[in-house]
N, C-alpha and C positions, 0 to 999 in steps of 0.2 A: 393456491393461486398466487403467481407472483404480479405483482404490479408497484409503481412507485405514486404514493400522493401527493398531490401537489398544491401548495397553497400559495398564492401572493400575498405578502402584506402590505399594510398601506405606508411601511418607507420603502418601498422597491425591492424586499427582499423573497427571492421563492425559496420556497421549503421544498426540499424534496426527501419524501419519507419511505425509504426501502420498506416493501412490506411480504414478508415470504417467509409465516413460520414454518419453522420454530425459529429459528437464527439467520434469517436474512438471508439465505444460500443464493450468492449470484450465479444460479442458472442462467440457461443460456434466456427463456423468458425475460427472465429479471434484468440481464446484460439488456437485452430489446427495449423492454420500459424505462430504463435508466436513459439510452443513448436518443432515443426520440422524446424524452422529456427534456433532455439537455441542447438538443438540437429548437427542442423549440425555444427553450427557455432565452437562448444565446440571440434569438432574430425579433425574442420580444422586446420592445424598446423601452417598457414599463418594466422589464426585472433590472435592478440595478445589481444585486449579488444573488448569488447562487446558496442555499444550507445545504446538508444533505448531510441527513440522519438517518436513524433506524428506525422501525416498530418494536412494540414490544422489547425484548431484554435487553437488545444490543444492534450494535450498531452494524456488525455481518460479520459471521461464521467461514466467511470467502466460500469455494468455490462449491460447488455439488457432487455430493460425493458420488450422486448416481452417473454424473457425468464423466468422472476420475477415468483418464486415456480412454475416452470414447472421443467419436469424432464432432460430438458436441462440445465437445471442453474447449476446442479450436475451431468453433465454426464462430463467422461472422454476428456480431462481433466480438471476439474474445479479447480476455481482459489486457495484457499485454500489449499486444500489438495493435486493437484499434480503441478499446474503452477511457483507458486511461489515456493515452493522444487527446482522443477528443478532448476530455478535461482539461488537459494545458494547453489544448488551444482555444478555451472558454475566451470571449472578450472581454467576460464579466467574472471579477473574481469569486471563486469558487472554496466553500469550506467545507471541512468534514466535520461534523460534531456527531463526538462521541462517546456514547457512553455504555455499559455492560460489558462488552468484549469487541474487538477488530482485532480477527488473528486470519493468517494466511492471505488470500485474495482480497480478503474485505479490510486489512491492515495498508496493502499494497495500495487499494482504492483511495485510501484516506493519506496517506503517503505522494499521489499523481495530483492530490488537489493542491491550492495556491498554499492555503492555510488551513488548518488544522484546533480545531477547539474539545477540549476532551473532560470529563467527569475522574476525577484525580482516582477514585478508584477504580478506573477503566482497566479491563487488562485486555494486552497487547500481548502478540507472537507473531511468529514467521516460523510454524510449524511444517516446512515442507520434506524434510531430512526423512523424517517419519512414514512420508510418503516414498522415498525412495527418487527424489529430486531436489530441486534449488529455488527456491525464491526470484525469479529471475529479476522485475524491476525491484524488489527489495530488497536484494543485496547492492544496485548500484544506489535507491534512494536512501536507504538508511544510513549509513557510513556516511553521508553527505549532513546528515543529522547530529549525529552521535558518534562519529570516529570511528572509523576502524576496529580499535581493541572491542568497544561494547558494541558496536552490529555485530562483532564473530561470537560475543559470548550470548547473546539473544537469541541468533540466530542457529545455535548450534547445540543451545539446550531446548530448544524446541518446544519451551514448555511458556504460558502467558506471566503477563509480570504487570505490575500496576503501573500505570500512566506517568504518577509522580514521580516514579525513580528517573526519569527524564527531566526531572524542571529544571535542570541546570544546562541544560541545551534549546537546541532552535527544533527540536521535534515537535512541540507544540507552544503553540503562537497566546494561550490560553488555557489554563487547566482550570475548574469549577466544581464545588460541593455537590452541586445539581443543577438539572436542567441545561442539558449543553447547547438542546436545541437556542434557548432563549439569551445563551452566554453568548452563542454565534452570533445569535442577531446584534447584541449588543456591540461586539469585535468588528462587526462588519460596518457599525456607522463610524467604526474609528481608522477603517480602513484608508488610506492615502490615496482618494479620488486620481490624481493627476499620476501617480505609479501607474506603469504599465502591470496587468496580472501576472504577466508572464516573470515577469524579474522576482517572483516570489515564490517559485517554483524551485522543488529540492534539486531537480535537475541542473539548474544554475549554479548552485550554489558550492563555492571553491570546495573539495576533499584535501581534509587535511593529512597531510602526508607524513608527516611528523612521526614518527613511531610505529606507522603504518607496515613496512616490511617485518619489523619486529615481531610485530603483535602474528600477522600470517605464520612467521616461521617457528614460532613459539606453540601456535594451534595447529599447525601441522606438527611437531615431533611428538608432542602427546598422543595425537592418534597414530601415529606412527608407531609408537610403543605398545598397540593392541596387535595380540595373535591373527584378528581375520582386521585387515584393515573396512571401515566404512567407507564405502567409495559415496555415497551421497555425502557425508558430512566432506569428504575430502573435498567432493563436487564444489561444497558450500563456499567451503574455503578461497577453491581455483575462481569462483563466480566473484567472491568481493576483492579477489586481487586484479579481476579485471578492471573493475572500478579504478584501481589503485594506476593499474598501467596504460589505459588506453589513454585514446588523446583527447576524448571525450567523452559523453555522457553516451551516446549513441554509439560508441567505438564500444563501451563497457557493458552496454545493455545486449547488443549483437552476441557479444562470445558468452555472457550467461544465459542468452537462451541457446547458444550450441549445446553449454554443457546441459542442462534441463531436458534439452532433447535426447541428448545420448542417454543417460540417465533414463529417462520416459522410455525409450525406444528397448534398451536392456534389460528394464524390469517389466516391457509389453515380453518380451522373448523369454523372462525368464532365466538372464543369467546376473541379472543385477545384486 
């Protein structure tokens, strides 16, 4: 059964606690419970900030695998195009706290929130290459995080990595020994009331450009140098250089999900 729990506390803060063993799989259920707990959460005048944690091990597995190129994977609301929106357009800033694992979908989710609070030995990926696709808001949120060179080397080994190898970036706002749920809460009374939520959203936040053609052209001639080229890891690549070249956040989010679709649509047919 997937469902999210919800609790108030008594400084204004709701919990919202993914709950869908074994690893939080945002099924399209779970998508449903998430996006009507958030819709309420947003018109309640008593929540002042949003948590939103996991059960159990971790904080989410991302997507369902039962769901993988079914037309559930993209039915209303899927995570790309309507779950994560809703999120940054919460009124009320919104955290992820995390802890056990956020890899693929349920990374990206924690990524679309304002802020971010994590359990230092949390691991993290953007394992979609594997699947024979792109990360699509992950390759434009991360790079916004973490630059360029380290989203493509994350991104492209596919494999999870511990939360602290990040402390030296704006990818988490909060790292904690334990208890991330309780580290959120704490983060959230320190949060700057009079900031808009929005202004703290990865999506805003300048990519730095610096090195950035470099680092693509340099992850491109390595694979370049394989007998059968990887066209998903190539995909991966073309995905974070839209980041790099559009005129915006939504200019770069558009062309990585063409490529995600091409990709999706070639390995539904079979020639991927």
């Amino acid at each position: 059964m997937a469902r999210v729990l919800s609790e108030l506390r008594r400084d204004g803060v709701l919990q919202l606690v993914l709950e869908h063993a074994p690893v939080n799989s945002l099924s399209h259920p779970m998508r449903l419970a998430l996006w009507e707990a958030l819709e309420t959460a947003d018109a309640d005048p008593a929540v002042r900030t949003i948590v939103i944690g996991g059960a159990g091990r971790g904080f989410s597995a991302g997507g369902d695998y039962a769901e993988l190129r079914s037309p559930l994977q993209q039915q209303w609301p899927a995570l790309s195009a309507h779950l994560f929106p809703r999120i940054e357009a919460c009124t009320k800033p919104v955290i992820a706290a995390i802890h056990g694992f956020a890899i693929g979908g349920g990374f990206e989710l924690a990524l679309a929130c304002h802020y971010r609070v994590a359990q230092r030995d949390a691991r993290i990926a953007l394992p979609e290459l594997k699947h024979g696709v792109v990360p699509p808001s992950g390759s434009q949120r991360l790079p916004r995080a973490v630059g360029v060179g380290r989203a493509l080397a994350l991104i492209l080994a596919a494999e999870p990595v511990r939360a602290d190898r990040y402390a030296d970036t704006p990818l988490f706002d909060r790292l904690c020994e334990a208890n991330p749920l309780a580290a959120a809460r704490a983060f959230a009374a320190a949060v700057d009331r009079d900031r808009p939520p929005a202004s703290a959203l990865l999506r805003h936040r300048p990519l730095e450009r610096c090195g950035a053609a470099e680092a693509i052209a340099a992850y491109r001639a390595r694979l370049g140098d394989a007998a059968v080229p990887n066209q998903a890891a190539l995909g991966c690549i073309d995905a974070v250089e839209c980041a790099v070249d559009a005129a915006d956040f939504d200019g770069g989010l558009a062309g990585a999900k063409r490529i995600h679709d091409e990709l999706s649509a070639r390995a539904r047919a079979g020639t991927g």
